[in-house]
N, C-alpha and C positions, 0 to 999 in steps of 0.2 A: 737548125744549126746546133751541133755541138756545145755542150757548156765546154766554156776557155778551162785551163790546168787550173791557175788560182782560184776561182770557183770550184771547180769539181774539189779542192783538197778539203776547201772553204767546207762543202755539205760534208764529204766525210765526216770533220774535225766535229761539225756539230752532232750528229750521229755518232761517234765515239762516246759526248761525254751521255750518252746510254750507257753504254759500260762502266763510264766513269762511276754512275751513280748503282750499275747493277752491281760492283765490286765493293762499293762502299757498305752498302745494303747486307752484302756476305760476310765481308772480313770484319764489318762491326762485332760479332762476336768473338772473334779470337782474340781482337783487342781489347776487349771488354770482361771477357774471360774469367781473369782473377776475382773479381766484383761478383761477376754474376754467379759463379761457383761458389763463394763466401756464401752469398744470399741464399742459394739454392740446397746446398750441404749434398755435391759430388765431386770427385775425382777425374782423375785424368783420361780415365776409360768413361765415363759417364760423360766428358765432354769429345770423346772420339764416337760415342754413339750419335751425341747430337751431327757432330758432321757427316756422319753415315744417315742421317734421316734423310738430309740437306741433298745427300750424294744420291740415294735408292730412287727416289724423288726425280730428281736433273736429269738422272740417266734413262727411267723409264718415261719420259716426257718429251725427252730430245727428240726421239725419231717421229714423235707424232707433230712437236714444231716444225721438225724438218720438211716434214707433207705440209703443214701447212704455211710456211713461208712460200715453198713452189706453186700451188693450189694457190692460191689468197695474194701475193705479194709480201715485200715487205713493209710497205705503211701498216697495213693494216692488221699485219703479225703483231709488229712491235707494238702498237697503238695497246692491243688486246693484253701481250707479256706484260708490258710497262706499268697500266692495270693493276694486271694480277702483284706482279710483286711487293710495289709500293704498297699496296693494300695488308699485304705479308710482313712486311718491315713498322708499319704503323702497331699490325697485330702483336709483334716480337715484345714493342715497349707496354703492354697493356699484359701480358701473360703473369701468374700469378702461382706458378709452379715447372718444374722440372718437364712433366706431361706438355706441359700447353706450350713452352720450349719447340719441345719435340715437331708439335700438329703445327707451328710457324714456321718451323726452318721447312719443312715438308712442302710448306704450300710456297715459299719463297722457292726451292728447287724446281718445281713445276713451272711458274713463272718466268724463272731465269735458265730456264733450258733452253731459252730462244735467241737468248741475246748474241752470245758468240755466229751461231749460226746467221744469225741478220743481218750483225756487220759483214762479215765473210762475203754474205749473197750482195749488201750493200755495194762492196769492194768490186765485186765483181760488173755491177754495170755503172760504177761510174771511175773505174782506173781501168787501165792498159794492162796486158799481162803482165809483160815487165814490173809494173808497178805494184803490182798487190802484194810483195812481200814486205815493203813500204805501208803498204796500208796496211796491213797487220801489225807491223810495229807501233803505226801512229794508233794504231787501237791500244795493244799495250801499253801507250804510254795514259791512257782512259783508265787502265787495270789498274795497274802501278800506283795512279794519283788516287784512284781508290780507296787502293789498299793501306798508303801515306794519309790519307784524310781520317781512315777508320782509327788509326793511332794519334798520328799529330793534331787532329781537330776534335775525335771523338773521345780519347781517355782525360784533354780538360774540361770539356764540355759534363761527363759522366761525374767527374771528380766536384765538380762546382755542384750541379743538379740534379745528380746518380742517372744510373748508366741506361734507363728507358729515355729520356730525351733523346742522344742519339740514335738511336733507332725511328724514332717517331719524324724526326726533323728529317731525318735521310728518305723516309718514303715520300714526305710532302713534299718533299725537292721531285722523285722520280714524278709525281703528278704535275710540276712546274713545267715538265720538259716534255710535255705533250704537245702541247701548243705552240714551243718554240720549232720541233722535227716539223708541224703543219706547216708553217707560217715559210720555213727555209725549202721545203721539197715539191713545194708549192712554186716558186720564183727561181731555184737550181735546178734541171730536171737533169735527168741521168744521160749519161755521155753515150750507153747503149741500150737496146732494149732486151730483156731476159730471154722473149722469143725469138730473137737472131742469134742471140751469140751460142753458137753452134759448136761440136766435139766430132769427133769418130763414134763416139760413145752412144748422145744424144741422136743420132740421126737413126738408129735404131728405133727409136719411137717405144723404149722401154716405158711401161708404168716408174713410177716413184719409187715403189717399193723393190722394182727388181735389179735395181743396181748394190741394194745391199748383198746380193751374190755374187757379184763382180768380183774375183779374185784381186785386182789391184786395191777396190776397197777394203777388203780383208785385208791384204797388209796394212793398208793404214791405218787401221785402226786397232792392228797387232802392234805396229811402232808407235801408234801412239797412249797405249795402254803402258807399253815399257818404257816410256819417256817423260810419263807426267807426274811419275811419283818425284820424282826432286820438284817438281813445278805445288803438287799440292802440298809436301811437307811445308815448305816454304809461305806459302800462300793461310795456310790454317792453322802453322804453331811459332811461327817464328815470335812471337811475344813470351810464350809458354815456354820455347828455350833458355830463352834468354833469362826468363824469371826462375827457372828451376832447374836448367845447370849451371848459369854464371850468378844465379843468387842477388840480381838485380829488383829492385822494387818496381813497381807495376807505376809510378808517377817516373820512374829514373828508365826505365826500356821506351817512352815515348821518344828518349834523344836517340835512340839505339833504332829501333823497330822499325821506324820508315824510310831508313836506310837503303836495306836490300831491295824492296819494292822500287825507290825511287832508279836505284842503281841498274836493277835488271830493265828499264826502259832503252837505257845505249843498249844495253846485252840484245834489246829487239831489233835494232835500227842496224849494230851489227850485223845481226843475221842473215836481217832486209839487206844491206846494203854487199853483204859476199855475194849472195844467188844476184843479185842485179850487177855486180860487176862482174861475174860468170858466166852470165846470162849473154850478154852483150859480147863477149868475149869466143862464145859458144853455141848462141841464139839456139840453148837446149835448157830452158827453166826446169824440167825435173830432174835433169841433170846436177843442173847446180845448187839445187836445194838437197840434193842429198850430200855434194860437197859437203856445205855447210852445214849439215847436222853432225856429217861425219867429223869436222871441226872442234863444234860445239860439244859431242861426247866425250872426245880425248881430250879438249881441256875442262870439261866437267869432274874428272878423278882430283880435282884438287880439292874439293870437299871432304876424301878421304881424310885430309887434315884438320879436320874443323875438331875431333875429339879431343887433339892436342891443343887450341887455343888456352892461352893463360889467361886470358880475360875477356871479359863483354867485349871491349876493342877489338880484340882480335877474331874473340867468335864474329863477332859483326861483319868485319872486312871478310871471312872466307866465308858466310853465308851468303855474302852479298855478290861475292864472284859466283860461288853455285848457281845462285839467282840468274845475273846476268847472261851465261852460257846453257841455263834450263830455255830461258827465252831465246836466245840466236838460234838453238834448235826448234823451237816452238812455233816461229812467227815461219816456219821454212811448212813444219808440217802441216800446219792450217793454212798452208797456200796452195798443196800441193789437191788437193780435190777439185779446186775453180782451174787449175793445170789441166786436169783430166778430163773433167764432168763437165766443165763450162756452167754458165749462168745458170740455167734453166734446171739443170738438177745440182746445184752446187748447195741449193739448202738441204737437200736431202744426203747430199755429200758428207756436207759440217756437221749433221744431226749425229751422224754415226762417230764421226770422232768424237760430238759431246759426252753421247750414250758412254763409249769405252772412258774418258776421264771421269764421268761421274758413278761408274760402273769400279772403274779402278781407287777411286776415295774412298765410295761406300765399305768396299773390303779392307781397305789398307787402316782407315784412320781408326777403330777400332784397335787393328794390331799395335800403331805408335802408341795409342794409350798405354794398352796394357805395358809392354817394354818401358814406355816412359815411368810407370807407377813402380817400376823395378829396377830403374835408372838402368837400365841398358841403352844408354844412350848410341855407344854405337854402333851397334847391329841393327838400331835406325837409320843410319846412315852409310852403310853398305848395302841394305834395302833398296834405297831409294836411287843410288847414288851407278852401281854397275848393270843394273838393265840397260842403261842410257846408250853402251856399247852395242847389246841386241838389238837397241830400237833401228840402229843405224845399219845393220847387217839386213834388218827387213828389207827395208827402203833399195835396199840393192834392187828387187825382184820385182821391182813395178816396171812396167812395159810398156804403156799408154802414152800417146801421142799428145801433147796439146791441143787444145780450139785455138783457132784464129777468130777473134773478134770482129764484129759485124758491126759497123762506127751506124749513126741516124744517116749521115750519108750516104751509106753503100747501099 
């Protein structure tokens, strides 16, 4: 039998807070930032290198988690990622220069290249199609609380104790939550199994590796290269804006900073919630997830206004909308591979959009630095901010049929 709806959402929700803790783990350093750059004696490009370690790292990793979430499943991925990371995060608070920065966020990237992709393949055998845009969101909001806990929990935590505590306390956490994924995926089992739920695509009987030639993959991961720089600007300096163009103190950006994270959660539920009323409406999901990004780009150009904000308040609200419509696009594009590819190659799907975001960081946040240490602040944000219209011009060209899902009783 089937697990019932409020269970299956039940094992999601616990599976999410993976994310929860894989984002916490990340964005502790952006939140952290001002402190550790004090200690350390670098710059705004010297901390765009460190997230270009983080990013070379996540992206050359992804495609190989991607094999092996499909190979291996995902218990037994995440069991090994979750591991590695946490191990990576304990390492951040013990480092003892600039260099040994460097060799943690490296080995953190490697670890956390799996996560996105796990929940995604998770999504995929325990939601409906209709529903996985849904689950993407309810993951985002795992990101999101992250990314609010790296600010709101870890700059008093750092401020009381300095700023290795949090890091150390966040990996001991991601080793806490081994045992709770056992205990629940154990007694929830999944609604379908990886080896039925079938494609146009999958019935081919491709290797793993040869769907990275798939033209509909290539664009996804051409729109999602052009769509994630508003998603990582946001994600890795939004503390750093806010401290060095509104001139806010690094204790006074904690009321500010968790903000947009928290905000851009509706912005996912959003997103999830246009393609599932399009969907229904159309019974064509790739369809209506490119609606909705197309959406989400045209109201994304209101960031164009964030240079003119007169204050922290104001910067806050229009970063915080940026945010919001970065993810209503977002949570549509990492749906749109378990659309095409189904279960069973849907980790190798996700690996490639990870590959292109951490692929697209590693380049870009070097260049915010530098700009930022020149105060060109806004030619950051026309950077990030008009790809968002190309990304959704891709999405046009994809062709790919859905899977119909294969339930334990069929």
């Amino acid at each position: 039998m089937p697990t019932s709806i409020s269970l299956r959402w039940i094992a999601v929700s616990v599976f999410v807070l993976s994310t929860t803790l894989n984002y916490l783990d990340r964005n502790l350093l952006s939140a952290l930032s001002p402190l550790i750059m004090a200690e350390f004696h670098f710059e705004l490009t010297g901390y765009g290198w460190l997230v270009s370690a983080f990013s070379v790292t996540y992206a050359i990793s992804a495609l190989g988690a991607g094999w092996a979430l499909d190979r291996f499943g995902v218990n037994r991925s995440i069991y090994v990622a979750m591991t590695w990371w946490s191990t990576a995060a304990v390492g951040t608070g013990l480092v003892r220069g600039f260099s040994g920065l460097g060799v943690c966020r490296s080995a953190l990237g490697i670890g956390e290249s799996a996560g996105i992709s796990a929940v995604g393949k998770l999504n995929a055998v325990y939601l409906k199609p209709e529903e996985r845009a849904l689950g993407a969101a309810l993951n985002q909001i795992g990101i999101s609380v992250g990314m609010s806990l790296a600010v709101y929990w870890g700059v008093p935590v750092a401020a009381a104790h300095g700023w290795r505590w949090p890091f150390m306390i966040a990996g001991l956490c991601g080793f806490a939550w081994l045992p709770l994924w056992w205990f629940v995926s154990r007694r929830l089992p999944a609604q379908f199994r990886e080896s039925e739920l079938t494609s146009p695509l999958e019935r081919r009987n491709k290797p793993s590796f040869a769907i990275l030639r798939e033209r509909n993959l290539l664009l996804l991961v051409l729109a999602n290269l052009l769509w994630m720089g508003s998603y990582s600007l946001w994600s890795n300096w939004t503390t750093l804006y806010l401290t060095h163009v509104q001139n806010i103190s690094l204790r006074e950006s904690r009321y500010y900073a968790w903000i947009p994270p928290f905000v851009s959660n509706i912005g996912g539920f959003f997103g999830g919630w246009l393609s599932l009323r399009w969907t229904k409406t159309s019974a064509d999901p790739i369809g209506a997830r490119r609606r909705a990004v197309w959406v989400s780009a045209l109201c994304s150009l209101i960031t164009l206004f964030l240079p003119f904000a007169a204050d922290a308040r104001w910067a806050t609200a229009l970063i915080s909308a940026s945010f919001f419509f970065a993810l209503a696009g977002s949570v549509n594009i990492y749906a749109l591979p378990i659309d095409i590819y189904g279960a069973k190659r849907s980790g190798m799907a996700l690996a490639a959009l990870t590959f292109s975001y951490g692929l697209l960081t590693t380049a870009i946040s070097p260049i915010i630095g530098y700009l930022s240490d020149h105060k060109l602040y806004t030619q950051v944000i026309w950077l990030v901010t008009l790809p968002l219209i190309l990304s959704a011009v891709v999405l046009q060209g994809l062709t790919a049929t859905p899977e119909r899902a294969t339930t334990l009783e069929d």
